[in-house]
Backbone bond lengths (Angstrom), bond angles and torsions (degrees), N, CA, C in turn:
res aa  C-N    CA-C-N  psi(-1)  N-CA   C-N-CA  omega(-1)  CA-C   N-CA-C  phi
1 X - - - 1.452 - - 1.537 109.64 -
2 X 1.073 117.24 -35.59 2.044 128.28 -167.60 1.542 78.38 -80.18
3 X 1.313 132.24 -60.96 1.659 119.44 -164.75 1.470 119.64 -32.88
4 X 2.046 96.41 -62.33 1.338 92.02 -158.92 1.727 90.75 -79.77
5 X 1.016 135.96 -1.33 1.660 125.92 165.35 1.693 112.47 -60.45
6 X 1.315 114.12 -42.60 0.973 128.81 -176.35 1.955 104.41 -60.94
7 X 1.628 115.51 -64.35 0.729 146.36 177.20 1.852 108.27 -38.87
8 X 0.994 99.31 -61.40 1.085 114.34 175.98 1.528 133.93 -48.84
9 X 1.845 98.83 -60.87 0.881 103.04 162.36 1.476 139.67 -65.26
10 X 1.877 112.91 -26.53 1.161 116.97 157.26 1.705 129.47 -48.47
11 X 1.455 113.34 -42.34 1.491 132.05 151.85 1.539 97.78 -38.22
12 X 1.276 145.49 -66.65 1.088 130.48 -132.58 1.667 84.35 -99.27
13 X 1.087 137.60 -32.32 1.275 124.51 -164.59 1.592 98.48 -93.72
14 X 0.893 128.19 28.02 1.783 139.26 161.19 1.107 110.47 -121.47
15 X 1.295 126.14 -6.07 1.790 125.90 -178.80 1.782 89.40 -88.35
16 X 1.003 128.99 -49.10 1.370 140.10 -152.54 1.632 95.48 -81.71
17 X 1.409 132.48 -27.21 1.213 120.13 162.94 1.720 131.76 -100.73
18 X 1.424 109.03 -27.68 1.362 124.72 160.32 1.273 129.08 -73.77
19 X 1.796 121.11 -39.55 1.075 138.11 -113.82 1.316 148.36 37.86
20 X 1.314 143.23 -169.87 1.138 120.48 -112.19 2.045 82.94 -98.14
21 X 1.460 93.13 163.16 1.771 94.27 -164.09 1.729 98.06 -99.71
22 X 0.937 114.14 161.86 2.132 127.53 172.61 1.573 91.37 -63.79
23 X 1.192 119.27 -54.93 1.395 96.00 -159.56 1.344 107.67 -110.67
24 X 1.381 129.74 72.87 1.058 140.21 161.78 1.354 148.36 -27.22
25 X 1.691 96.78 -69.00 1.714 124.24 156.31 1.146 110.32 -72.47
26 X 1.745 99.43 156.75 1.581 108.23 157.71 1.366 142.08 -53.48
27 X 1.160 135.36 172.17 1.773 113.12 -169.34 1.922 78.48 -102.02
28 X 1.384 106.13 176.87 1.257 111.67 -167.43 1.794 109.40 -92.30
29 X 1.723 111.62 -11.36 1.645 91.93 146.35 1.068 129.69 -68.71
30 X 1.219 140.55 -14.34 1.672 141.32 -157.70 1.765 79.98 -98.45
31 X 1.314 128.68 -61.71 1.493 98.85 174.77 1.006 152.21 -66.74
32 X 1.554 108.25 -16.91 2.029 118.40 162.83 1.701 95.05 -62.56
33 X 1.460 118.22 -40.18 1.818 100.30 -170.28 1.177 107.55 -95.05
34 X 1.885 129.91 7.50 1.684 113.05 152.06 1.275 115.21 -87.27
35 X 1.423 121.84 -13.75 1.524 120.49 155.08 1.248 136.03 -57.92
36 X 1.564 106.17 -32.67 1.190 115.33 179.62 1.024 123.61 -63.72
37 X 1.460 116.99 -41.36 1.424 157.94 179.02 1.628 111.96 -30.64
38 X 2.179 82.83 -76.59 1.109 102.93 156.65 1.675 154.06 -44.29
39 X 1.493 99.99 -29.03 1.381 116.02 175.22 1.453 89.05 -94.68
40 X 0.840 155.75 2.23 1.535 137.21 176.21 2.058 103.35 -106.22
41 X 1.269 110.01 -24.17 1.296 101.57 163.44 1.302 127.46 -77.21
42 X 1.634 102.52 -35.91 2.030 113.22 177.44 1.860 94.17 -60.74
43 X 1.182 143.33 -45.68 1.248 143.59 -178.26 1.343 111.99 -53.34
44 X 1.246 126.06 -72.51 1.407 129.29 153.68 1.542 130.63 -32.84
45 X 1.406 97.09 -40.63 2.040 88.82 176.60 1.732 94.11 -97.60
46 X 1.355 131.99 -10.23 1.513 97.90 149.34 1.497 115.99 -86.51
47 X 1.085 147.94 2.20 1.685 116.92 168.60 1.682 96.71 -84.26
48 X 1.267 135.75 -34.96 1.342 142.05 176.58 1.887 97.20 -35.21
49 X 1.480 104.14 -60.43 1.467 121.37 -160.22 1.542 79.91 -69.92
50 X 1.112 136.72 -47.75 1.846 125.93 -175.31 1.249 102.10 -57.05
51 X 1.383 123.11 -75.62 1.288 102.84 -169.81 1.526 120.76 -53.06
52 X 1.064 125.21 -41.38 1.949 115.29 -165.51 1.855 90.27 -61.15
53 X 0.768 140.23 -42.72 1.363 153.44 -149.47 2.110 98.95 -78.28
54 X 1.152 101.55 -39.56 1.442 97.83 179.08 1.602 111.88 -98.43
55 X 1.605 111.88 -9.96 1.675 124.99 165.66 1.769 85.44 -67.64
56 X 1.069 124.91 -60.59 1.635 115.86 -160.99 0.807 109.68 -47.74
57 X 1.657 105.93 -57.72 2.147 114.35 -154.58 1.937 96.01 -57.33
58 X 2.060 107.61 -25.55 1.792 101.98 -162.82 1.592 90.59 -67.81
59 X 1.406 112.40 -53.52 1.341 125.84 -172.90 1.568 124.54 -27.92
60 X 1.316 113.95 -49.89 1.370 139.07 -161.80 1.590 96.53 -98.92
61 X 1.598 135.37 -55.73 1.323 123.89 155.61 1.922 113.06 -34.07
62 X 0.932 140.95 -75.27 1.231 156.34 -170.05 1.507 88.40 -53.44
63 X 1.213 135.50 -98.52 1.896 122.08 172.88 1.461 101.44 -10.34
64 X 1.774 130.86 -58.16 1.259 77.87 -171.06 1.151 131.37 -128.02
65 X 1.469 95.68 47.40 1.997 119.08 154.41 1.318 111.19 -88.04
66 X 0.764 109.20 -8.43 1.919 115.75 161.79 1.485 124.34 -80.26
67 X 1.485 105.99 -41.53 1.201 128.87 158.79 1.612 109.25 -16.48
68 X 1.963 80.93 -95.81 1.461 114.20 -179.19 1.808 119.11 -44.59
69 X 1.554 98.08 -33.19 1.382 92.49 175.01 1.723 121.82 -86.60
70 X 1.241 119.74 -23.89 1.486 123.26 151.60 1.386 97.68 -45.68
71 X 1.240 141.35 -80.48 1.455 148.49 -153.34 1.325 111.37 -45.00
72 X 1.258 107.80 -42.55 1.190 125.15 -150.97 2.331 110.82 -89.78
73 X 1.735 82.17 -33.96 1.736 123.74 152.15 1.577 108.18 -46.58
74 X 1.634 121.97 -67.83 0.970 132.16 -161.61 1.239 107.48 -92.24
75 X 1.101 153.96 10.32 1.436 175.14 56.17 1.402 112.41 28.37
76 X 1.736 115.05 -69.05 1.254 117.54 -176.17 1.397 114.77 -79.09
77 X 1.365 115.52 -4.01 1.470 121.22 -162.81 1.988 98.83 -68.86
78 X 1.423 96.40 148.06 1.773 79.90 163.87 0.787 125.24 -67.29
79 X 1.515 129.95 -179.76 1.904 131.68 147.90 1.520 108.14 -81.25
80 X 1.692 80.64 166.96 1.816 88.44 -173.89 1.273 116.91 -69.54
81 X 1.479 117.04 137.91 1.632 117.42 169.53 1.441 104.02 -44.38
82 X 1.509 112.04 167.13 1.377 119.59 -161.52 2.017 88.48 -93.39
83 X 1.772 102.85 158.24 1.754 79.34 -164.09 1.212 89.13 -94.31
84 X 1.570 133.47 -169.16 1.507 141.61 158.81 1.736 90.12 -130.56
85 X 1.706 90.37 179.63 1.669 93.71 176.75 1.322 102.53 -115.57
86 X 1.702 123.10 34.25 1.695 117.60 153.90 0.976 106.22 -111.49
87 X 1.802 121.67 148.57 1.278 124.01 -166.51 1.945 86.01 -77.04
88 X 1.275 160.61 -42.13 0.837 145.46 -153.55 1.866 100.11 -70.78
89 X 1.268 115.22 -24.13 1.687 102.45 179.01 1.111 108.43 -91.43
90 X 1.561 133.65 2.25 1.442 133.54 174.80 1.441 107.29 -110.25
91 X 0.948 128.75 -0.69 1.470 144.68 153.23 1.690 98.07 70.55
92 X 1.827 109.71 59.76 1.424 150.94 171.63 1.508 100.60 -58.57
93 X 1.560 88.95 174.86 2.017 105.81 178.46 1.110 89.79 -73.75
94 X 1.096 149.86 4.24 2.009 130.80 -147.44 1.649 74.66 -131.62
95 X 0.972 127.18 -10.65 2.053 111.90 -168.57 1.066 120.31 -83.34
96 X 1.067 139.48 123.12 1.732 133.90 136.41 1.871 112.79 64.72
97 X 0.981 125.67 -118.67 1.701 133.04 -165.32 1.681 93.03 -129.72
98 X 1.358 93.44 126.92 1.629 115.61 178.44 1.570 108.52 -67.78
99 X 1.619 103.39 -37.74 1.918 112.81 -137.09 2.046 75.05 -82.05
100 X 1.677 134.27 -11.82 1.665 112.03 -162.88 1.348 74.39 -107.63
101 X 1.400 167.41 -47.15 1.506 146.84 177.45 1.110 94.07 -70.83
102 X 1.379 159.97 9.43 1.729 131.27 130.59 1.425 111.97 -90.00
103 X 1.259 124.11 5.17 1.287 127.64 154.82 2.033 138.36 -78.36
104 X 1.205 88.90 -14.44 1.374 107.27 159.90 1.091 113.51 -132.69
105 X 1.915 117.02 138.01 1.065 126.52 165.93 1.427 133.09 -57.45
106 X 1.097 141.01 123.48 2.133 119.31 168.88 2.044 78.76 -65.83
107 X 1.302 92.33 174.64 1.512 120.02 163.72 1.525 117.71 -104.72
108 X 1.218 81.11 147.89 1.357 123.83 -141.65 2.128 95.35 -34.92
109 X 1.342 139.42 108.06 1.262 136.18 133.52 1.835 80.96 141.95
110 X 0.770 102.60 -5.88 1.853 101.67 168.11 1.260 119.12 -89.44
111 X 1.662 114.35 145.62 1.523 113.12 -163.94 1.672 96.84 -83.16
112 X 1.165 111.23 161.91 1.315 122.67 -177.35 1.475 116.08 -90.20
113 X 0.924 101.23 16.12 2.279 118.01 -169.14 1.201 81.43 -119.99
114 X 1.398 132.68 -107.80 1.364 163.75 -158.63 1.456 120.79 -56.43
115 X 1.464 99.04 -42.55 1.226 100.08 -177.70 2.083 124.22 86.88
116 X 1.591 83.66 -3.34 2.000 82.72 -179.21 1.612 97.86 -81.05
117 X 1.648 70.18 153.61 2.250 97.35 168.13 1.150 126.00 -55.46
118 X 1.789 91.49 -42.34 1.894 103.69 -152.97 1.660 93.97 -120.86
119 X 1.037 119.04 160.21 1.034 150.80 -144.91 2.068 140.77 -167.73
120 X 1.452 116.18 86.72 1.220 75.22 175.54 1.497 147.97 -48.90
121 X 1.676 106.72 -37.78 1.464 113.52 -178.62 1.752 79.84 -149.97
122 X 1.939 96.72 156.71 1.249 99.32 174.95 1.714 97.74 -119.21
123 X 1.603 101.29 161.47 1.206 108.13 -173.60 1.548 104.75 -138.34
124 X 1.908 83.71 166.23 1.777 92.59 179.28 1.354 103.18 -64.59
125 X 1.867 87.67 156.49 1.686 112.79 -175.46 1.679 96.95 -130.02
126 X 1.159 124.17 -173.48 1.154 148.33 150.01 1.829 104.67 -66.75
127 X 0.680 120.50 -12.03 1.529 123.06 158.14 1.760 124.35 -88.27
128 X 1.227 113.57 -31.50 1.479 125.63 175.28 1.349 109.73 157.45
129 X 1.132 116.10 -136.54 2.280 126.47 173.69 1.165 86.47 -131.63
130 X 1.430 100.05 139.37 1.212 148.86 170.14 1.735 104.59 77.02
131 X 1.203 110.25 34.91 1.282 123.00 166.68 2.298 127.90 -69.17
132 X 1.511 79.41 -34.12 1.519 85.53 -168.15 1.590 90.53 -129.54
133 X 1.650 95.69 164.47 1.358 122.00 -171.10 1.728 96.71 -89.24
134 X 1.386 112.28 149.50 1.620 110.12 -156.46 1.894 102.08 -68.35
135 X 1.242 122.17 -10.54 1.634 111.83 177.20 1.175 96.62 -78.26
136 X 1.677 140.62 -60.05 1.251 146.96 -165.15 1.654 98.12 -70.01
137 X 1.407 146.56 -30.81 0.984 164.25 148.41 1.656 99.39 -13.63
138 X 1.721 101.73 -79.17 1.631 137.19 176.62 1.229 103.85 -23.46
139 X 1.265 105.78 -61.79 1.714 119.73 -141.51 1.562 103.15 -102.76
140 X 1.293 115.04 -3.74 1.469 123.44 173.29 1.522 107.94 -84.07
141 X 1.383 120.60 -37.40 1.265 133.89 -157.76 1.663 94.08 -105.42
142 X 1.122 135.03 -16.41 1.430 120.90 161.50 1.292 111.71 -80.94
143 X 1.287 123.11 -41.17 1.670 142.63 163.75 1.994 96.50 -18.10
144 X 1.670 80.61 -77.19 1.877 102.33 -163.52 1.477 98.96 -54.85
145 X 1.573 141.17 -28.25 1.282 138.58 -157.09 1.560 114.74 -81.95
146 X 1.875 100.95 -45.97 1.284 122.17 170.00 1.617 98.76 -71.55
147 X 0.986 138.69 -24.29 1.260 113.19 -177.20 1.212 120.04 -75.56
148 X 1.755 103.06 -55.59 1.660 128.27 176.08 1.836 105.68 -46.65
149 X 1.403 119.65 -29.68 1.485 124.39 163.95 1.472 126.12 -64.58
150 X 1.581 101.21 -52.75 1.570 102.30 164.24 1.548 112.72 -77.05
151 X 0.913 125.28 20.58 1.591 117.95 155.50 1.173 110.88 -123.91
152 X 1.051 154.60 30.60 1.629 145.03 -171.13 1.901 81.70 -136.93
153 X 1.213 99.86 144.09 1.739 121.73 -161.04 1.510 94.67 -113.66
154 X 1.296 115.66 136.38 1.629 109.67 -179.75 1.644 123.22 -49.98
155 X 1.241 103.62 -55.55 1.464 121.46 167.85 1.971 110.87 -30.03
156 X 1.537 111.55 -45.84 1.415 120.64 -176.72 1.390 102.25 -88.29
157 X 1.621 118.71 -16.72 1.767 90.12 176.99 1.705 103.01 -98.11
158 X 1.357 120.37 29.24 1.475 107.64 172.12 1.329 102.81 -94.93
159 X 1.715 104.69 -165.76 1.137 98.10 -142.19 1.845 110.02 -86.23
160 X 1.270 136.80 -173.52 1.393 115.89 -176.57 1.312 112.73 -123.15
161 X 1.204 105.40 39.20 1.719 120.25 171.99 1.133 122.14 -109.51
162 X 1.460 117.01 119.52 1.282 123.98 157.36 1.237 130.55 -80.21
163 X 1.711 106.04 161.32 1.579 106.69 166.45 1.359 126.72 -78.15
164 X 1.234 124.73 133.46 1.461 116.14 -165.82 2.072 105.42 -62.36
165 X 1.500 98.36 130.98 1.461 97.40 167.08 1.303 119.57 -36.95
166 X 1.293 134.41 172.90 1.062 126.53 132.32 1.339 126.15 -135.70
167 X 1.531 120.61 143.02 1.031 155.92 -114.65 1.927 111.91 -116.28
């Protein structure tokens, strides 16, 4: 195929200074073997086009057994406990044992305090980021600030430089 391109184009760039040449075209083997060529690439870029085509149809089956099994996830999941307005009946930073509310998950996009869906922004918890809904978010991180304050000793929040020995 590059030959008679080659070929060709040399032909054509001698027409433009001589004019035009007798033997112009290809002889008619060079076109039974750019056909050939050709039918041997259309063969090849369709099994290419088969396979990506049966990666999709697996692809898109599998999405949506995932689907169904989220659905099917969010289905069996419970409903929310009923709320109260003490953090000990919503099972709050102020409640009871941390290590059995990091022992059960909420599902999956619910805060782990509260328990809501929606959310403007979610925030780190004592569970990880994007654990809590941004009020329970709030009030976790003022929690940790006042604490991390009442534990740090004046002496440890100065500064941590020494004077160099000397030697």
């Amino acid at each position: 195929m590059t030959d008679f391109a080659r070929r060709y184009g040399d032909c054509l760039h001698q027409q433009s200074r001589s004019g035009p040449p007798l033997s112009s075209l290809p002889g008619m083997v060079e076109v039974e073997d750019m056909m050939t060529k050709s039918r041997l690439q259309f063969e090849a870029l369709s099994k290419i086009r088969d396979v990506v085509v049966a990666q999709q149809v697996a692809q898109d089956q599998q999405a949506a057994e995932q689907r169904q099994q989220q659905k099917a996830f969010s289905e069996a999941a419970p409903p929310p406990p009923a709320t109260l307005d003490t953090d000990e009946a919503r099972g709050g930073f102020a409640a009871g044992d941390a290590k059995k509310r990091r022992g059960r998950a909420a599902p999956p996009g619910r805060c782990h305090s509260c328990n809501r869906a929606e959310t403007p922004e979610w925030r780190r918890g004592p569970d990880g980021a994007r654990t809590l809904c941004n009020a329970c978010g709030l009030h976790y991180a003022k929690l940790t600030r006042k604490q991390n304050s009442a534990n740090k000793n004046p002496a440890a929040s100065s500064s941590n430089l020494r004077p160099k020995e000397a030697i």
